[in-house]
C-alpha positions in Angstrom: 110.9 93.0 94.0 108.2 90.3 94.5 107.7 87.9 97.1 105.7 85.3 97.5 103.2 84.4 100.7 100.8 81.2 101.5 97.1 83.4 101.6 97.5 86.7 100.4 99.8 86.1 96.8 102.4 88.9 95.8 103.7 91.5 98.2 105.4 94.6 96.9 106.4 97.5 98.1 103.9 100.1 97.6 105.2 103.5 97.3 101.4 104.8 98.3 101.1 102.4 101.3 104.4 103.1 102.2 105.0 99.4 103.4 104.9 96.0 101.4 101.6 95.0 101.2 99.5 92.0 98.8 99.0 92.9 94.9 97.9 91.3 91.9 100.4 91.4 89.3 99.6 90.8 85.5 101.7 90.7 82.1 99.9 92.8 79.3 100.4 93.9 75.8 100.0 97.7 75.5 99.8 99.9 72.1 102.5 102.1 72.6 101.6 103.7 69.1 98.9 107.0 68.7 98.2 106.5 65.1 95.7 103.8 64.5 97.6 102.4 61.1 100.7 101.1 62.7 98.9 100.4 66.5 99.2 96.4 65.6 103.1 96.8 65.6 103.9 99.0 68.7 102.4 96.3 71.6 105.0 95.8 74.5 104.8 93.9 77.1 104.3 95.4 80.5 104.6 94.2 83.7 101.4 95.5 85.7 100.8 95.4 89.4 98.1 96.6 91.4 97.8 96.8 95.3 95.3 95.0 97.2 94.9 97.5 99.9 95.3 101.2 97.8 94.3 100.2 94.1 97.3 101.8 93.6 98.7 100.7 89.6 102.5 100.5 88.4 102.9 99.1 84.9 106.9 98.3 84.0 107.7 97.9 80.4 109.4 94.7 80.0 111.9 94.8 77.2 113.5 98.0 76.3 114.4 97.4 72.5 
């Protein structure tokens, strides 16, 4: 998981890097939904986290209901 550091913010381990390494992490609503008319009631909230060094992105769903 996350750990936190003075300058760089976030370090993960980054499966592409191979190593734990500074990333920006985010929570986002996503549209899980393809059809447009129920698209309003299928956000979730993702956990998203990018690496600093790659650009490498992992988004984790957040509540499996």
């Amino acid at each position: 998981m996350a750990t936190r550091i003075d300058d760089d913010g976030m370090t993960e381990e980054c499966d592409e890097c191979g190593r734990e390494t500074p990333h920006e992490v985010s929570i986002e609503l996503l549209t899980e939904s393809t059809k447009e008319e129920n698209a309003e009631f299928s956000r979730e909230p993702y956990r998203v986290s990018t690496c600093r060094v790659c650009g490498t992105e992992m988004s984790v769903r957040m509540n499996n209901a």
